[in-house]
C-alpha positions in Angstrom: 14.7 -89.2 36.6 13.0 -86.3 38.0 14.2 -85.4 41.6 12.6 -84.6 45.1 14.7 -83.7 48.5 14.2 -86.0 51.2 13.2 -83.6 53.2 13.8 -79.7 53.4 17.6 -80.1 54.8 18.0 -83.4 52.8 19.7 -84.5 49.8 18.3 -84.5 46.4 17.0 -88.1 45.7 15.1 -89.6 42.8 11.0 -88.8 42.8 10.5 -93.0 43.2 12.7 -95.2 45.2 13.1 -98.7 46.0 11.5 -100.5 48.7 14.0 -102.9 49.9 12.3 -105.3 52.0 11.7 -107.5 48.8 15.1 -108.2 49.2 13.9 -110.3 51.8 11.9 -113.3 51.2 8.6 -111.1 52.8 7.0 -111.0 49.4 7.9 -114.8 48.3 11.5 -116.7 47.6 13.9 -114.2 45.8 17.8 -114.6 45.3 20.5 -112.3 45.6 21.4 -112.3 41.9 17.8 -111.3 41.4 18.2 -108.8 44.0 21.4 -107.3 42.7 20.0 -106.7 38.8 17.7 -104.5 41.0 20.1 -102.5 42.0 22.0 -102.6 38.6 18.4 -101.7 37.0 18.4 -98.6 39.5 21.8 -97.4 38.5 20.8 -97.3 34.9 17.5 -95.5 35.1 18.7 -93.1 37.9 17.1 -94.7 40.8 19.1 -93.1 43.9 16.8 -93.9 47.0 17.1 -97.0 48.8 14.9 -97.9 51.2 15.6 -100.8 54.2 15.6 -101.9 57.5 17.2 -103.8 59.9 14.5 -106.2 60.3 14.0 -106.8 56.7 15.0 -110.6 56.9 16.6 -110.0 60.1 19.5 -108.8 57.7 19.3 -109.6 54.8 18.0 -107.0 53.1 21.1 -105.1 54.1 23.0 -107.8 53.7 22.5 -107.9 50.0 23.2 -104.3 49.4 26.5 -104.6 50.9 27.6 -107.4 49.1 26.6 -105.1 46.0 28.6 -102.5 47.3 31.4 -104.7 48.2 31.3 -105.8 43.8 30.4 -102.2 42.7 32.5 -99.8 45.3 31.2 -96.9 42.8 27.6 -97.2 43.5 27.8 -96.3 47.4 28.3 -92.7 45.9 24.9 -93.1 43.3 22.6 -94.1 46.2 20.8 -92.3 49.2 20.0 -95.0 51.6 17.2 -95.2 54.6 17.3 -97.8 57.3 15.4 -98.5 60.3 15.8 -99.4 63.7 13.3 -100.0 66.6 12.0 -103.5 66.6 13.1 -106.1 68.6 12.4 -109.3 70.9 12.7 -109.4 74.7 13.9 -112.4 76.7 11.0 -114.8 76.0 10.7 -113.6 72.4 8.4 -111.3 71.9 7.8 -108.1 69.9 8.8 -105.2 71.1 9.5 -101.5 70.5 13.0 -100.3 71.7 13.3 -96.3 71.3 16.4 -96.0 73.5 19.6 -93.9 72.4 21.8 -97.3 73.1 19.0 -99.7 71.0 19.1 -97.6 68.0 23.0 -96.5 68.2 23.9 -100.3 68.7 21.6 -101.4 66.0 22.6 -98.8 63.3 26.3 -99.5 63.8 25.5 -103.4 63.3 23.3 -101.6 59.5 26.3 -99.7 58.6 29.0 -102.9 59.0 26.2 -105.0 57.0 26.1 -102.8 54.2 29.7 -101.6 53.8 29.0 -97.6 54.5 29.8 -95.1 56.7 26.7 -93.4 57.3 23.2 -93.8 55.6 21.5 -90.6 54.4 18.3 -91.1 56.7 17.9 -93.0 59.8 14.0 -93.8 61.0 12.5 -95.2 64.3 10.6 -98.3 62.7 7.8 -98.3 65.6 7.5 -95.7 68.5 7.3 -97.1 72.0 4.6 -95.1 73.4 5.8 -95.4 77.0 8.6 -92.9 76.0 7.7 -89.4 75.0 8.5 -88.6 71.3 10.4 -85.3 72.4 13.2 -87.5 74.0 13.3 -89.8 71.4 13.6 -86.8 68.8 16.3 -85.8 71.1 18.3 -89.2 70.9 17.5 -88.7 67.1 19.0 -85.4 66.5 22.2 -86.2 68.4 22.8 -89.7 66.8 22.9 -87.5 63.5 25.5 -84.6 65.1 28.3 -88.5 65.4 27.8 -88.1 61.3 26.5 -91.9 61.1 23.5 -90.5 59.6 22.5 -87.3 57.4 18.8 -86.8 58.8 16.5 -88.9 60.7 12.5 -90.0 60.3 9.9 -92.0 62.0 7.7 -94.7 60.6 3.8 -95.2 60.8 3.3 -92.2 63.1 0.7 -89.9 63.6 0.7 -86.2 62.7 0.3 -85.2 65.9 3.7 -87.1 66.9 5.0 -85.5 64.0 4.3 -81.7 65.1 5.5 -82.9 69.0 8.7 -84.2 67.8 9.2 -80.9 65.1 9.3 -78.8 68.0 12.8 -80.3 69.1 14.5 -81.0 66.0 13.8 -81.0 61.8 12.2 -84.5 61.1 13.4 -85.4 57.8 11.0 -87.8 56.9 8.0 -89.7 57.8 7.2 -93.2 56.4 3.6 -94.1 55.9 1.1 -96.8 53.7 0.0 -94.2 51.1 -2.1 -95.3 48.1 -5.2 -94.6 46.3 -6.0 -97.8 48.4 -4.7 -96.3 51.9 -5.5 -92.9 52.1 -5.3 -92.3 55.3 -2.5 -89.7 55.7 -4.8 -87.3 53.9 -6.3 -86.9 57.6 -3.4 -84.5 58.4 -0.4 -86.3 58.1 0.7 -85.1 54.0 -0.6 -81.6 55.7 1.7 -81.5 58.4 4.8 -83.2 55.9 4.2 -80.0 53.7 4.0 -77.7 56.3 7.1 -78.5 58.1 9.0 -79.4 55.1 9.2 -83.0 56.2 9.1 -85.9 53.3 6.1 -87.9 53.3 8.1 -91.8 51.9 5.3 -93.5 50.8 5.7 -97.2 51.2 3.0 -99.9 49.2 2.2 -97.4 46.6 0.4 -100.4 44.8 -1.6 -101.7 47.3 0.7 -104.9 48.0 -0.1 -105.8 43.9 -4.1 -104.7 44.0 -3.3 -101.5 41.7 -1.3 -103.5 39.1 -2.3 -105.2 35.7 -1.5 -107.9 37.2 -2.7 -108.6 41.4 -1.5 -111.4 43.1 -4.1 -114.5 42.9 -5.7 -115.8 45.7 -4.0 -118.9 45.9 -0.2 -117.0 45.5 -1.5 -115.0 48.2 -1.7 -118.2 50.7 1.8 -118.7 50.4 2.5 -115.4 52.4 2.3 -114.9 55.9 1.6 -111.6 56.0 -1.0 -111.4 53.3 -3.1 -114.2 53.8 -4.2 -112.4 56.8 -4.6 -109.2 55.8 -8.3 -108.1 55.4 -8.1 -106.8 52.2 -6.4 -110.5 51.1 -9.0 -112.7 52.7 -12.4 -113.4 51.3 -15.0 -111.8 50.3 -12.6 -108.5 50.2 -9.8 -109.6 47.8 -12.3 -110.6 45.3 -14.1 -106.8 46.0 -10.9 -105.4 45.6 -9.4 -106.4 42.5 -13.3 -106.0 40.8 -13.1 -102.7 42.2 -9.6 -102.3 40.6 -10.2 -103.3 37.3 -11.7 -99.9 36.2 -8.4 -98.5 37.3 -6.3 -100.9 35.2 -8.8 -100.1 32.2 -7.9 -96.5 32.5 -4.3 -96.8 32.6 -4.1 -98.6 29.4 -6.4 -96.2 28.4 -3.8 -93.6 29.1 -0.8 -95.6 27.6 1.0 -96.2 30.9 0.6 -99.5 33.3 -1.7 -99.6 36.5 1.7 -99.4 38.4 3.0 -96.5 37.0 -0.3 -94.5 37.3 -0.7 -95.6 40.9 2.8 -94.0 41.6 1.9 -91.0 39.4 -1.0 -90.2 41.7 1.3 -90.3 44.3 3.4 -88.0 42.8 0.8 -85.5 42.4 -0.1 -85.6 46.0 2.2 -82.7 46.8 6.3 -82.6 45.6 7.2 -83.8 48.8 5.5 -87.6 48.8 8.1 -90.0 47.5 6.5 -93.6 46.5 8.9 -96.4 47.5 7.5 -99.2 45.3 9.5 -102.7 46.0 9.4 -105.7 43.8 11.7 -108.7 43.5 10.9 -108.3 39.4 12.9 -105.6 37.2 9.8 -105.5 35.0 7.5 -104.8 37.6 9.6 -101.9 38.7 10.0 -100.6 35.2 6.1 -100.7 35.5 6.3 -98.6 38.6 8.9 -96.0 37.0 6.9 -95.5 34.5 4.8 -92.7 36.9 7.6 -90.6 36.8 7.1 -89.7 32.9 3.2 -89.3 33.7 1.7 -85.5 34.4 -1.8 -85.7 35.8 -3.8 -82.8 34.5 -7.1 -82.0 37.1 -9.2 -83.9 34.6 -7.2 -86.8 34.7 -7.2 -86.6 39.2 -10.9 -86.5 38.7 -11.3 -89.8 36.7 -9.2 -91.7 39.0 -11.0 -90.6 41.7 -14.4 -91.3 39.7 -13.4 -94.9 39.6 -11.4 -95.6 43.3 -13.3 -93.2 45.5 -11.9 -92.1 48.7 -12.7 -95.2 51.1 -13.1 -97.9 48.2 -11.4 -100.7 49.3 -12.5 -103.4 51.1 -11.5 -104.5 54.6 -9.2 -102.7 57.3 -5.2 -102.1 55.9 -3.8 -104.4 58.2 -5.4 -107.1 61.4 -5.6 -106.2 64.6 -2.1 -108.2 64.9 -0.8 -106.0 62.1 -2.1 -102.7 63.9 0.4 -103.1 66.8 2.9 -100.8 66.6 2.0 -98.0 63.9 0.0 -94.9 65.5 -3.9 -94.4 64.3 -5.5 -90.9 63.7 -8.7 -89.4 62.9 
């Protein structure tokens, strides 16, 4: 597999990762045998970036990829991991954003015992609290990375004006941020800023949550999960809009001999060599379906049909609810 560094100080990982919060029953009932051929699939293709998070069912997710280690010692060498840290409940149980030093030490020790490691290769704040200033949270950041537990460190969902704030105190590694042909809103300055700082844009949903697939999750499959059914794009009229919209794009990948998936990544991939799609799945042929970008070279001609058939602002209904929208930074 073809290889990007995770960041201009960073390791060299493969171009497309793995999203790990499938691992977790987010995206419907999964098992950890299902989740460990996963990871035995990413060994034998070359996948070497694993993406997770402490919340990713409260555990779970890193959970299962220690128990892998723990049966395959060897593969803690073969992959680069990211975890996250940030969210959490106060006393009466609600959400909230914890950007403290002691939160994010205390919750990465309790990521590294889950998963059998020593130190992950990236560490990001999942959701900034706004009430403290990104500079001393950068600072907490960079000196979290100088005890070795992690290699670099990255924030999630932030704007690139955050981004430029916190690069004037220490290298960030890595930004995480929705990025499709579905979600293009980090073209408003954030894969900018990534490039010019030498910062990896990790681009998480690179299908759209199933929309730029050959095969988009039915309305009625959509029900089942919490998360979609009430995401605009998910609730009527818009997910009817959206997959019609869609179909054009499907039509063209077979066209082109390559799955919806894989093209969707491959546009990614062309975005600059710095974006690295994390696609997740809970299905070893679906990913093969994502991988598939990695073998795909968009000429210009091919960039301008894509963009002929999913304009810039084609899909229908907001990216997440107002519910969804607490926490991740907006930018215009």
């Amino acid at each position: 597999m073809t290889t990007r560094r995770l960041g201009k100080n960073g390791p060299e990982i493969s171009a497309i990762g793995y999203g790990a919060m499938s691992f977790s029953d987010f995206y419907g009932a999964t098992s950890e045998a299902e989740s460990h051929a996963i990871l035995d699939h990413c060994r034998d293709v070359g996948l070497t970036h694993l993406d997770t998070s402490n919340i990713y069912g409260m555990g779970r997710s890193e959970d299962v990829i220690g128990s892998y280690f723990a049966a395959h010692p060897d593969a803690k060498q073969e992959f680069v991991i990211a975890t996250k840290a940030s969210i959490a409940r106060d006393e009466s149980g609600n959400r909230i954003f914890r950007n403290d030093r002691k939160h994010l030490e205390e919750e990465l020790d309790k990521s590294l015992q889950r998963m059998g490691v020593d130190h992950v290769g990236l560490f990001y704040v999942h959701r900034r609290d706004p009430n403290v200033p990104i500079e001393e949270v950068t600072e907490s950041l960079a000196a979290i990375v100088k005890t070795g537990k992690a290699l670099g460190f990255g924030y999630s969902e932030i704007a690139p004006s955050s981004l430029r704030r916190a690069a004037k105190v220490a290298h960030v590694s890595a930004v995480q941020s929705e990025y499709s042909l579905s979600t293009r809103s980090p073209e408003l300055g954030l894969v900018q800023a990534c490039a010019e700082l030498g910062t990896a844009l990790v681009a998480f949903s690179p299908v759209g949550r199933s929309l730029l697939t050959d095969t988009p999750l039915s309305f009625e499959a959509v029900q089942s999960l919490d998360f979609l059914r009430g995401n605009p794009r998910f609730m009527r009229p818009n997910y009817e809009a959206n997959v019609s919209a869609a179909a054009g794009f499907c039509a063209l990948a077979a066209e082109m001999g390559v799955s919806a998936a894989g093209l969707a990544n491959a546009w990614l991939l062309a975005q600059g060599d710095h974006v690295i799609p994390i696609p997740g799945t809970r299905s070893v042929s679906h990913l093969s379906d994502c991988l598939q970008g990695r073998d795909v070279r968009l000429t210009s001609e091919d960039l301008e049909r894509i963009e002929a058939i999913l304009p810039l602002g084609w899909a229908h209904g907001d990216r997440y609810s107002e519910a969804q929208w607490i926490g991740p930074e907006r930018y215009c």
